[in-house]
N, C-alpha and C positions, 0 to 999 in steps of 0.2 A: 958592444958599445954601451956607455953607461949614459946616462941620459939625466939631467937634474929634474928631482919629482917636479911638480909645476907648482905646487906649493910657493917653490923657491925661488920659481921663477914670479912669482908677485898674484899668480891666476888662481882664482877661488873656484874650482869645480864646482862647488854648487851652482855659482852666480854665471860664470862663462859657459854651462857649458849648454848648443845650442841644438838641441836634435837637429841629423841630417840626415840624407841617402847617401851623401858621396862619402870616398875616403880619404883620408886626410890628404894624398896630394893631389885628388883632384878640389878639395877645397880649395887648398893653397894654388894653384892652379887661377879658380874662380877668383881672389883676391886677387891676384897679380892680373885677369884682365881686366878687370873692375879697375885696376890703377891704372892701366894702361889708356881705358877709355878716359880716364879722367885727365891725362896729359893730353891726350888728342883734343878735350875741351879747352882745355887751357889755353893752348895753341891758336885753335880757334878763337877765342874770349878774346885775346892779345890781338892778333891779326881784325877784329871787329871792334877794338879800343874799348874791349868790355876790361880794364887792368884789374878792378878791384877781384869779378868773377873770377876773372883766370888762375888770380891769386888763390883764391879758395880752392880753387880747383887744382891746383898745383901742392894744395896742403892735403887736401883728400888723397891726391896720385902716394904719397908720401906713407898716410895714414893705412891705408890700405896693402902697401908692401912691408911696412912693422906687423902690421895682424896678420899676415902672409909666412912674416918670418919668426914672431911668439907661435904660429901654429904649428911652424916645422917644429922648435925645440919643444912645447910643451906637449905636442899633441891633442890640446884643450881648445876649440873655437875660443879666439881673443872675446874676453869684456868688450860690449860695445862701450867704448871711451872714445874721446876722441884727442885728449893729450898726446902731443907727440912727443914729449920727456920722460911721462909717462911709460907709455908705451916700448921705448927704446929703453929706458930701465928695467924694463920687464925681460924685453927680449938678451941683457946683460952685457947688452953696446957700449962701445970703449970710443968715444968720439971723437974727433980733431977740433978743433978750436973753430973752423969752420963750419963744419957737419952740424956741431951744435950752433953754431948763431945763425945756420940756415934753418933750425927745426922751428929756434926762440921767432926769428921775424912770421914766417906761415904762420905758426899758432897765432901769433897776433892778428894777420890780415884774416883768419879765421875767424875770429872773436869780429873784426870789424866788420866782415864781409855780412855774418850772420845775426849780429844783433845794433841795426842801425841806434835802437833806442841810447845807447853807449854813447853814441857822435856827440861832440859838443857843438862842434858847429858846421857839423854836416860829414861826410866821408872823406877819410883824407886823398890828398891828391894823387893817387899815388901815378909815377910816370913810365912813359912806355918803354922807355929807358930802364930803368926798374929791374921792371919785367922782364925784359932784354936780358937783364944779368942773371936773374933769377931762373929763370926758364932753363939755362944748361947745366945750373949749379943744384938743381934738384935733378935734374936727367942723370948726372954723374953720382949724387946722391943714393938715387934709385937704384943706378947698376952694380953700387960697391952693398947695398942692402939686398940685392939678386945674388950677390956673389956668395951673401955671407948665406942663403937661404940654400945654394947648393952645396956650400962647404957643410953644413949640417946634413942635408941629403947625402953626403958620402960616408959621414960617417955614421949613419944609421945603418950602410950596407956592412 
């Protein structure tokens, strides 16, 4: 299997890379439950009319299975970033028109969720409705970003 250096994949070994114990798929591993736990907040935030948290939390779940899946191909711990365009350029994702304006809206409620001082006039409203739609359109997100994490796992074998 021929594997692209991580060079080219956008990852600066010096800067990413993070001493561990584990190996790379029990890393990658860790990162996928780390997203996992972060959908189960989500859920929870939603269900508690916490919508902006959920949101955040719903872009973490996200962020966290791209550094999951730059880990499988470069084999380099991801940059802490937290760009999800970023990110999925790295990993050398071919996106749907949807995929991507699901990554574009998160980054934003990101930004909002995390740095109130931005608000003009106050946090926007965002509705439970919203959330509603967003909640399975990143769940499906997630699974087609799982998939792609096993398709590289086969071809490492």
């Amino acid at each position: 299997m021929t594997r692209a250096p991580a060079d080219q994949l956008g990852v600066n070994r010096t800067f990413a890379t993070i001493p561990t114990s584990m190996g790379i798929d029990e890393d990658i591993q860790h990162w996928l439950r780390f997203a996992e736990s972060d959908m189960v907040s989500a859920e929870a935030l939603h269900r508690a009319r916490q919508e902006l948290n959920a949101l955040f939390h719903l872009q973490q779940a996200v962020e966290k299975t791209l550094k999951a899946l730059l880990l499988r191909k470069s084999e380099v711990q991801p940059p802490r970033i937290h760009g999800l365009r970023g990110l999925s350029e790295r990993c050398g994702l071919r996106l749907t028109k949807k995929q991507a304006l699901l990554m574009e809206n998160l980054s934003e409620y990101y930004v909002e969720s995390r740095y109130p001082g931005d608000w003009d006039a106050g946090p926007s409203e965002v509705t439970a409705k919203e959330v509603e739609r967003v909640i399975p359109e990143t769940k499906e997100f997630i699974e087609w970003l799982q998939s792609q994490i096993q398709m590289n796992s086969l071809r490492m074998d």
